[in-house]
ZATIVO-973144 format. One record per residue (C-alpha): residue number from 1; residue in one letter; chain; x, y, z. Coordinates in Angstrom, 2 decimals. Layout:
BEGIN
<rec><seq>NUM</seq><type>a</type><mol>A</mol><X>X</X><Y>Y</Y><Z>Z</Z></rec>
...
//
This chain:
BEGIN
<rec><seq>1</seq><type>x</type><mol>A</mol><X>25.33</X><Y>-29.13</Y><Z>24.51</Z></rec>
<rec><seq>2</seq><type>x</type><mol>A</mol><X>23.03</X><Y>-26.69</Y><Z>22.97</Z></rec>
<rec><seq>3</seq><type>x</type><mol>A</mol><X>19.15</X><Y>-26.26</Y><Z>24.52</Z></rec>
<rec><seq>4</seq><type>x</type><mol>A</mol><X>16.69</X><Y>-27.84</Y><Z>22.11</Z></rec>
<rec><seq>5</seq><type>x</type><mol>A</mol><X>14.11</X><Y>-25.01</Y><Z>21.38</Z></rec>
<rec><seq>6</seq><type>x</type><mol>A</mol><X>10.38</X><Y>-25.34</Y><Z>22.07</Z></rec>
<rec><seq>7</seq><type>x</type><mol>A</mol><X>8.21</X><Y>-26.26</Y><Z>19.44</Z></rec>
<rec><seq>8</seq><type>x</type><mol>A</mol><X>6.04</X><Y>-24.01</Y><Z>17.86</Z></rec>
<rec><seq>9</seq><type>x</type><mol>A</mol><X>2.37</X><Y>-24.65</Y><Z>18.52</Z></rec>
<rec><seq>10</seq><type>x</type><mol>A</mol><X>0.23</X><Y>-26.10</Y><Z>15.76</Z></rec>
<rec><seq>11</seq><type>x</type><mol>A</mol><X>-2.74</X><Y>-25.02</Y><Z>13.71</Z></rec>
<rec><seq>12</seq><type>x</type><mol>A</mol><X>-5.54</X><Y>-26.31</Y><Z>15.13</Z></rec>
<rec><seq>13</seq><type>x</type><mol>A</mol><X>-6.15</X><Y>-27.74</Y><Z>11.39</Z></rec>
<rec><seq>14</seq><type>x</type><mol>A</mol><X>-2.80</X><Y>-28.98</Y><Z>11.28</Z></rec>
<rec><seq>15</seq><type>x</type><mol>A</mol><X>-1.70</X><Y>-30.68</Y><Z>8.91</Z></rec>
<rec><seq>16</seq><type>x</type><mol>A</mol><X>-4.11</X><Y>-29.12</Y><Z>6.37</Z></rec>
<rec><seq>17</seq><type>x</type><mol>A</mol><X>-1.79</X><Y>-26.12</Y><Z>4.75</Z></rec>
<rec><seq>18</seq><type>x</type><mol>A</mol><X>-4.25</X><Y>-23.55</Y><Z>5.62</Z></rec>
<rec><seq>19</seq><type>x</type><mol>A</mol><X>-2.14</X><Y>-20.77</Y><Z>5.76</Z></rec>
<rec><seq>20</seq><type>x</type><mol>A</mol><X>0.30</X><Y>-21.44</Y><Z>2.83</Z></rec>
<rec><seq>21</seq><type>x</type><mol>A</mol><X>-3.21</X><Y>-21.83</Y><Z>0.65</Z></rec>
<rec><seq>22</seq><type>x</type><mol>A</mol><X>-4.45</X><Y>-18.64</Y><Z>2.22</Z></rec>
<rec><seq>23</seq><type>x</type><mol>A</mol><X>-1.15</X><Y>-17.11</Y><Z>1.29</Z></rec>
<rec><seq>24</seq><type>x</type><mol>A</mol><X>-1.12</X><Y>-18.14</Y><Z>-1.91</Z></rec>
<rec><seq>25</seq><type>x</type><mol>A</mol><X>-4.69</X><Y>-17.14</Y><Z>-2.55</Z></rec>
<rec><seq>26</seq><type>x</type><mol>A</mol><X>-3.61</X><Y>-13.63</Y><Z>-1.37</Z></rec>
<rec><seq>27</seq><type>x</type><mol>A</mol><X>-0.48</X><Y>-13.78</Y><Z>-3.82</Z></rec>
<rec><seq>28</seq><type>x</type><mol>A</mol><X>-2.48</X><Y>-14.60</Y><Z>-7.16</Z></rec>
<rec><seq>29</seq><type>x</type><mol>A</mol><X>-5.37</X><Y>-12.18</Y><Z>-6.36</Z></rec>
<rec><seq>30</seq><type>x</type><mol>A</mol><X>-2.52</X><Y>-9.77</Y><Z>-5.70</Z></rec>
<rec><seq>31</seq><type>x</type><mol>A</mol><X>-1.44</X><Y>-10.47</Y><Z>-9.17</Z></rec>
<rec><seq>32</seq><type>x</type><mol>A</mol><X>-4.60</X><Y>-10.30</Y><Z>-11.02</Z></rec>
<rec><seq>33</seq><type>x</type><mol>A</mol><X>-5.58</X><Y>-7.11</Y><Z>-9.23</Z></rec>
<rec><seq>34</seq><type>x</type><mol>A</mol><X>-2.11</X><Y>-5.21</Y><Z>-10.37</Z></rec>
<rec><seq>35</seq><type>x</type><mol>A</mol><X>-2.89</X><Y>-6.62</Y><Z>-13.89</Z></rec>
<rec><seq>36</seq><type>x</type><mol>A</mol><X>-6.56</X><Y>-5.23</Y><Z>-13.89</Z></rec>
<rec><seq>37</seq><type>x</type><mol>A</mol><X>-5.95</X><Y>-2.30</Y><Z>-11.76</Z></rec>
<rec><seq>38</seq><type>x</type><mol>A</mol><X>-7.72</X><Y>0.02</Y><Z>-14.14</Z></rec>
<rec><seq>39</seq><type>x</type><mol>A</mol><X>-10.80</X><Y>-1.67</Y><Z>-13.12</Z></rec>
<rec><seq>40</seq><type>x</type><mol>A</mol><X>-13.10</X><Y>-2.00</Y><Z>-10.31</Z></rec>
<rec><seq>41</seq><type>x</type><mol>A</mol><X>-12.63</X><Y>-5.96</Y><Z>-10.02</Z></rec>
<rec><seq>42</seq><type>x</type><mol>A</mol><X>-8.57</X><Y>-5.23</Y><Z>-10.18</Z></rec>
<rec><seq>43</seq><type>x</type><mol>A</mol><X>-9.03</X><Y>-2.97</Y><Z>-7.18</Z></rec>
<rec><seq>44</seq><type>x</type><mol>A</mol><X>-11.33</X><Y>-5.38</Y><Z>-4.84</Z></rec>
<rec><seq>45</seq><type>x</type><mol>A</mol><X>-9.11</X><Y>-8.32</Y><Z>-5.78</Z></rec>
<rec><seq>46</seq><type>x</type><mol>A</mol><X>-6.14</X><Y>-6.38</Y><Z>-4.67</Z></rec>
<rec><seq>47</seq><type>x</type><mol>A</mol><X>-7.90</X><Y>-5.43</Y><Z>-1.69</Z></rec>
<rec><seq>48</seq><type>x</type><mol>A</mol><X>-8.73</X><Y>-8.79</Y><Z>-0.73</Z></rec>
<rec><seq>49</seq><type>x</type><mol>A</mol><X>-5.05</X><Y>-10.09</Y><Z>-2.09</Z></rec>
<rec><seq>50</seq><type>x</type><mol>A</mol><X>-3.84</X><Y>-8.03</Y><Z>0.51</Z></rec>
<rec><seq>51</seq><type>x</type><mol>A</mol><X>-5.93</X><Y>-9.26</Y><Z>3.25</Z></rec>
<rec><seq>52</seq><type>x</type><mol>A</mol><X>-5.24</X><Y>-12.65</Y><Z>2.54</Z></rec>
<rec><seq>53</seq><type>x</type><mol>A</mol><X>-1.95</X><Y>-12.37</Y><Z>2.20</Z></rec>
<rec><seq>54</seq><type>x</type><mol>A</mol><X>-2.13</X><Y>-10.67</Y><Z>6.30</Z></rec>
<rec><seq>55</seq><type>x</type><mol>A</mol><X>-4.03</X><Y>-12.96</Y><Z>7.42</Z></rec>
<rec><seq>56</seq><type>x</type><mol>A</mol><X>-1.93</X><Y>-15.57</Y><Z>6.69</Z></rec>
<rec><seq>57</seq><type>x</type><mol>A</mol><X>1.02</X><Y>-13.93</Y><Z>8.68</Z></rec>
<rec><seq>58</seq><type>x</type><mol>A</mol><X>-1.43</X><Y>-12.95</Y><Z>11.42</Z></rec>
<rec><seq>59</seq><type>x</type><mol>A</mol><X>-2.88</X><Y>-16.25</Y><Z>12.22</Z></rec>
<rec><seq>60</seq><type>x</type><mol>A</mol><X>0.75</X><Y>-17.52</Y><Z>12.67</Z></rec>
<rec><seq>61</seq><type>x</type><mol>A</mol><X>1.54</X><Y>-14.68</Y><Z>15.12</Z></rec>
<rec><seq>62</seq><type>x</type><mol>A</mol><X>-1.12</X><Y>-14.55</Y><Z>17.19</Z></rec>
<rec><seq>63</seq><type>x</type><mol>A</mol><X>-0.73</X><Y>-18.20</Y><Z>17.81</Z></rec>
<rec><seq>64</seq><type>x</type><mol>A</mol><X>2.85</X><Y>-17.66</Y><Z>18.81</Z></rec>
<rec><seq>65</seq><type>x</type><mol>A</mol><X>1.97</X><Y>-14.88</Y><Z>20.72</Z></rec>
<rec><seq>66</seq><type>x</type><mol>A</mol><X>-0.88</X><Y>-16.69</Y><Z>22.58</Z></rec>
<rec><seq>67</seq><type>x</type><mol>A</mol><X>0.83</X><Y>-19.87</Y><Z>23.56</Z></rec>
<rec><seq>68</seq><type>x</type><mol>A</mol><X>3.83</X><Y>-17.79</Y><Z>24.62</Z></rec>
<rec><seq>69</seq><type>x</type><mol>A</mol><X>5.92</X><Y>-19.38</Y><Z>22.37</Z></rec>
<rec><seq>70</seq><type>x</type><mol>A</mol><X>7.51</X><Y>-15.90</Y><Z>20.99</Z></rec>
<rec><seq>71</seq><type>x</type><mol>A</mol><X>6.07</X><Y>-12.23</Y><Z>21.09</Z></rec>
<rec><seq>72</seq><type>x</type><mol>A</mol><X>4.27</X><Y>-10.65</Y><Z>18.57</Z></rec>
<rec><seq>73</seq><type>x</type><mol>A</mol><X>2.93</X><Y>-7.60</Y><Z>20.65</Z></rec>
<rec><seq>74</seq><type>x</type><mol>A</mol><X>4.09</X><Y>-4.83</Y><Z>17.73</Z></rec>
<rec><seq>75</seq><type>x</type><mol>A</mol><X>2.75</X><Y>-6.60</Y><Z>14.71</Z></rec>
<rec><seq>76</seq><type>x</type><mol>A</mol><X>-0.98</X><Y>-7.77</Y><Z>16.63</Z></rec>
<rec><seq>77</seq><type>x</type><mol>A</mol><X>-1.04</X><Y>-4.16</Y><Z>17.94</Z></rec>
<rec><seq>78</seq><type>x</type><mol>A</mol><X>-0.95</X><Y>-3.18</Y><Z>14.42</Z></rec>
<rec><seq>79</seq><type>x</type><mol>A</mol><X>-4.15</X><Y>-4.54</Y><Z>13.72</Z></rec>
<rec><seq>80</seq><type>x</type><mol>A</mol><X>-6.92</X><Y>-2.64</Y><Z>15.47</Z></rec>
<rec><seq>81</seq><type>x</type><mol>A</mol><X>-4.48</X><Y>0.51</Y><Z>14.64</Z></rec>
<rec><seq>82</seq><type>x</type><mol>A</mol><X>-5.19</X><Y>0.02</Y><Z>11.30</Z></rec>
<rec><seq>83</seq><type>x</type><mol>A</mol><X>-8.39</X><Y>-1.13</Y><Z>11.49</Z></rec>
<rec><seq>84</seq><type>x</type><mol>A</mol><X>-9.63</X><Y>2.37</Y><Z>13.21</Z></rec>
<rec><seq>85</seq><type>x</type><mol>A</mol><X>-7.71</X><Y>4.25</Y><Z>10.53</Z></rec>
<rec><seq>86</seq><type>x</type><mol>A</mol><X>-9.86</X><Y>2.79</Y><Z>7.95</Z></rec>
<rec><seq>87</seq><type>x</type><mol>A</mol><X>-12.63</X><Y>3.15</Y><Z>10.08</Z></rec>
<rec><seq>88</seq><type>x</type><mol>A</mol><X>-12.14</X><Y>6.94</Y><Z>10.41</Z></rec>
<rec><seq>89</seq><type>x</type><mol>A</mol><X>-10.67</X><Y>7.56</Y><Z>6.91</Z></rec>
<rec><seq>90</seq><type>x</type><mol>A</mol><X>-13.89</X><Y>5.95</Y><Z>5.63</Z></rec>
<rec><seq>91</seq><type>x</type><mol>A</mol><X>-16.04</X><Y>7.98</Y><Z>7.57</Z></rec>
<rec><seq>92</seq><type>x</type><mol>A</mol><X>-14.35</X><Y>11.10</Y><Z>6.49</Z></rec>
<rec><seq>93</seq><type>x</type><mol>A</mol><X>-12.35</X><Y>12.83</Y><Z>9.36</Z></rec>
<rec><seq>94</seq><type>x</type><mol>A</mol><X>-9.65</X><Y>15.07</Y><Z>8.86</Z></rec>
<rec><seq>95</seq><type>x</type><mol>A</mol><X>-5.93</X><Y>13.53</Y><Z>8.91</Z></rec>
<rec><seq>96</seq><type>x</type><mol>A</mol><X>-5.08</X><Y>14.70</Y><Z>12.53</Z></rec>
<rec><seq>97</seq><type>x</type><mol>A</mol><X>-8.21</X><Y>12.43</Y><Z>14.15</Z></rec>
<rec><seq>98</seq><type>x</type><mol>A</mol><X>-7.46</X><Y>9.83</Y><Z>11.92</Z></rec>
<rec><seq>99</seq><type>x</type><mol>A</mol><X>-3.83</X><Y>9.16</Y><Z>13.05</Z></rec>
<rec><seq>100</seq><type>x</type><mol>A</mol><X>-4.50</X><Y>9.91</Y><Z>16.52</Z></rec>
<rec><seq>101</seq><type>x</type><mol>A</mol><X>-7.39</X><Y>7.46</Y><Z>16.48</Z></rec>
<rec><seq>102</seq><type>x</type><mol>A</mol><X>-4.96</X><Y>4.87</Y><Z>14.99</Z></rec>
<rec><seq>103</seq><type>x</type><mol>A</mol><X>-2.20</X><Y>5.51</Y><Z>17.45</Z></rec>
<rec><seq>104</seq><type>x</type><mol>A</mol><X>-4.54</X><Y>5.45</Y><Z>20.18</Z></rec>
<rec><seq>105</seq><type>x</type><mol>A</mol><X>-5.69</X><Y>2.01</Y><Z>19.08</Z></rec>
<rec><seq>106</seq><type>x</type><mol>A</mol><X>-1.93</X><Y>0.87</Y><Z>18.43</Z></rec>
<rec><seq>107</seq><type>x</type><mol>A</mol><X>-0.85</X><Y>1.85</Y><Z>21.94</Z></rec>
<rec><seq>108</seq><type>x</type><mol>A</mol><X>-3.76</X><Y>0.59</Y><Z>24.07</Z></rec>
<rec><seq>109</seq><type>x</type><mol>A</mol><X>-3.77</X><Y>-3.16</Y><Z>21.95</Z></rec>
<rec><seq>110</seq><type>x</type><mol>A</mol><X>0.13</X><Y>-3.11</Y><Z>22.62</Z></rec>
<rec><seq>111</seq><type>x</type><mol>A</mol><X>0.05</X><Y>-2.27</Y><Z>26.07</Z></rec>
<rec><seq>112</seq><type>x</type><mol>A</mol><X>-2.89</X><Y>-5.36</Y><Z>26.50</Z></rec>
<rec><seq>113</seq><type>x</type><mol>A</mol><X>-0.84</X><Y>-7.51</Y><Z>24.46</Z></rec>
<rec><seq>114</seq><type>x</type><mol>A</mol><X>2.32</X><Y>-6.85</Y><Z>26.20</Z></rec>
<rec><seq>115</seq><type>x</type><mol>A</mol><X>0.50</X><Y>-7.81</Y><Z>29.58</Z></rec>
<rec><seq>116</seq><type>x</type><mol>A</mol><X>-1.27</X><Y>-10.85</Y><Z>28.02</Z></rec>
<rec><seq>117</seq><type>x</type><mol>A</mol><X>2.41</X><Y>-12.23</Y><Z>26.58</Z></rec>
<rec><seq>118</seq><type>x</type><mol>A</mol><X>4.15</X><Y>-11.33</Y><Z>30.16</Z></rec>
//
C-alpha cells in the first residue's frame, strides 16, 4: 500500500485564488508590455508583468520551503542574488562586481536556507 503524501500547506488567504490572480495579472501586463514595447508604459508594464508573474511562484515556494513540506533552497536563494545585481547594475559598477556581488548573495541566502529547511 502506497504512503499517502503530506499535504501542502495553505495560503494563509486560502481559498481566495491569490496567486492564480497575481499570476494572471503578471501574464496580461506581460502581454500588453510586449505589444507596447516601443514605449515607456510597454516597458514598466513588462517590468511589473514580470514581477508578478515571480511572485506568484515565489510565494508558493517559500511556503513549501518554510513548513518543510519540500525544498526550495536554489530558487529562494535566487532572490536576493538577483536583487543585488540590480542593485549594483543600477548603481553603475563594472560587470566583474556586479556578478560577484550577486553570487555572493546567491551563496550566503542558499547556505541560510539550506540550514533553515534541514
Amino acid at each position: 500500500m502506497p504512503i499517502a503524501a503530506p499535504e501542502r500547506p495553505k495560503a494563509p488567504w486560502h481559498p481566495f485564488p491569490l496567486v492564480e490572480l497575481c499570476v494572471l495579472a503578471g501574464i496580461v501586463l506581460l502581454v500588453l508590455g510586449l505589444i507596447n514595447f516601443d514605449s515607456r508604459q510597454g516597458k514598466t508594464m513588462l517590468v511589473v508583468g514580470l514581477a508578478l508573474g515571480s511572485l506568484g511562484g515565489l510565494d508558493t515556494a517559500a511556503r513549501e520551503h518554510f513548513s518543510g513540506y519540500k525544498p526550495h533552497t536554489t530558487v529562494l536563494a535566487g532572490v536576493p542574488g538577483v536583487a543585488v545585481a540590480a542593485v549594483l547594475y543600477f548603481a553603475e559598477l563594472p560587470w566583474p562586481v556586479v556578478t560577484l556581488g550577486a553570487v555572493a548573495a546567491f551563496a550566503g541566502a542558499f547556505f541560510l536556507l539550506w540550514q533553515r529547511y534541514h
